[in-house]
N, C-alpha and C positions, 0 to 999 in steps of 0.2 A: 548574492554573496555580499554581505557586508565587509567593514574594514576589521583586517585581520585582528588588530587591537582589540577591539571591539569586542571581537567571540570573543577573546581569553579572559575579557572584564566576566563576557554576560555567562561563559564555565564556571571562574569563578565566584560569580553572586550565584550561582545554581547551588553551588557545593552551602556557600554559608547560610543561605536562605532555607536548605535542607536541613542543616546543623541544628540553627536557630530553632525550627518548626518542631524537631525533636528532642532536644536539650533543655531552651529554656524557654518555650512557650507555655504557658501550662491551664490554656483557656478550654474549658471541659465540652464546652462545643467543638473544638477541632478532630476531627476523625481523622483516621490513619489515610495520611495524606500522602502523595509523592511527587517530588516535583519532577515533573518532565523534560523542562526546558524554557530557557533563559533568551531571550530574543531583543536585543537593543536597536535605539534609532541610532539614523549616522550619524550624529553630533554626537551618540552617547549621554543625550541629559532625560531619556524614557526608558526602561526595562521591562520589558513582561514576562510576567514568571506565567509560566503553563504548568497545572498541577492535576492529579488526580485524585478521584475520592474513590475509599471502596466501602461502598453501601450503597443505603439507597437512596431515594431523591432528600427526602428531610436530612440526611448525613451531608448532602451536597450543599444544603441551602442552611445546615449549621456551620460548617466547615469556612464556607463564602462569607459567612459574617462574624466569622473569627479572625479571619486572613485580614479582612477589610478594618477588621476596629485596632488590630495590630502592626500596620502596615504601617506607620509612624515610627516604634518603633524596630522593625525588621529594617528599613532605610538608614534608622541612624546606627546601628550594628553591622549595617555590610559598610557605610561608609567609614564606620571605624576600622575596618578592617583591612578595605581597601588601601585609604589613606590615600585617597586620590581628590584633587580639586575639589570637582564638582561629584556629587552624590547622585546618581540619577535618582528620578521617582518613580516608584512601585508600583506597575498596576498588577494584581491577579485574576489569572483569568481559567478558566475552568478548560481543560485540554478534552478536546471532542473525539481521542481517539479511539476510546477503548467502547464507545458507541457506536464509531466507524466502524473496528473491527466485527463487533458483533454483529451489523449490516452486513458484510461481507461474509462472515461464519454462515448466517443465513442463507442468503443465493447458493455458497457453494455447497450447505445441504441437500438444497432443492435441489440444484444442479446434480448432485449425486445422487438422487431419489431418480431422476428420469434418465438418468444415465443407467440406472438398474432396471427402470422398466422397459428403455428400450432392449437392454441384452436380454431381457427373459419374452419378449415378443420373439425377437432374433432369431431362439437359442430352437423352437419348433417350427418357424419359417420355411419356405422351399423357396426353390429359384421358380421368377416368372416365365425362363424360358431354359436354355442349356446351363447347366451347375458353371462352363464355362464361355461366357460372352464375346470371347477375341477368335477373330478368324485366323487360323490358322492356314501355313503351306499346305498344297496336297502332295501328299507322296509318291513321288514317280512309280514306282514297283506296283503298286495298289491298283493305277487305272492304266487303262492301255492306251501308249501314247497316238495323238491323231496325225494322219499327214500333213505336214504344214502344207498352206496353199502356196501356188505363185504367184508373185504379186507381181502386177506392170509397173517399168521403170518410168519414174518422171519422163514429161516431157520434157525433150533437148536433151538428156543422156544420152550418153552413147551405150549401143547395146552391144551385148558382147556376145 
């Protein structure tokens, strides 16, 4: 956790840095981008924006070199905006989640795929031995009870 000031600089350069990208950038390599999230150092003089692209790799690696030749001026537009001392510097960086996710979408199909073929093995299966495995009481009434034996008392008891 950073310094609380800090988030509320790096929310707000998220919001204007978004603004900027949609309003008044108008570089025809930028694809439809979204910014993710804003991440500052603790001194607050570095920022890193995390964005997304939707398309495909060439939209990614147009997109990367639009951010990058206008990053000049997105800097002097959040620090006007901000109106604070020092201006941090811009890096952009391409946010790895929605490649995570799709990782993840993955397993959890497979995971669903053997999850279904184990219930359809299951579903004709039998038991290897009783449908139920736990021993049960016996029921008095069912067997006829034995006579108990008598048993010798310890030595050194007294017998009675």
């Amino acid at each position: 956790m950073g310094n609380p000031r800090y988030i509320k600089v790096g929310e707000q350069i998220k919001v204007l840095v978004a603004s900027y990208l949609e309003r008044r950038l108008k570089d025809p390599r930028l694809g439809f981008v979204t910014v993710t999230d804003v991440r500052m150092t603790g001194d607050g003089r570095e920022a890193t924006v995390f964005y997304t692209v939707l398309g495909g790799e060439q939209d990614r690696a147009d997109t990367a070199a639009a951010l990058e030749a206008a990053r000049g001026m997105i800097r002097s537009f959040v620090g006007k905006q901000l109106g604070m001392k020092f201006t941090p510097s811009i890096a952009f960086v391409l946010d790895a989640v929605p490649e995570a996710a799709a990782e993840i979408e993955a397993v959890l199909a497979k995971a669903r795929d053997l999850d279904a073929e184990v219930a359809a093995r299951a579903a004709g299966a039998t038991y290897a031995g009783d449908a139920d495995p736990y021993k049960k009481p016996h029921d008095d009434e069912d067997e006829p009870a034995e006579p108990a034996e008598p048993t010798e008392p310890a030595p050194g008891a007294p017998q009675a």
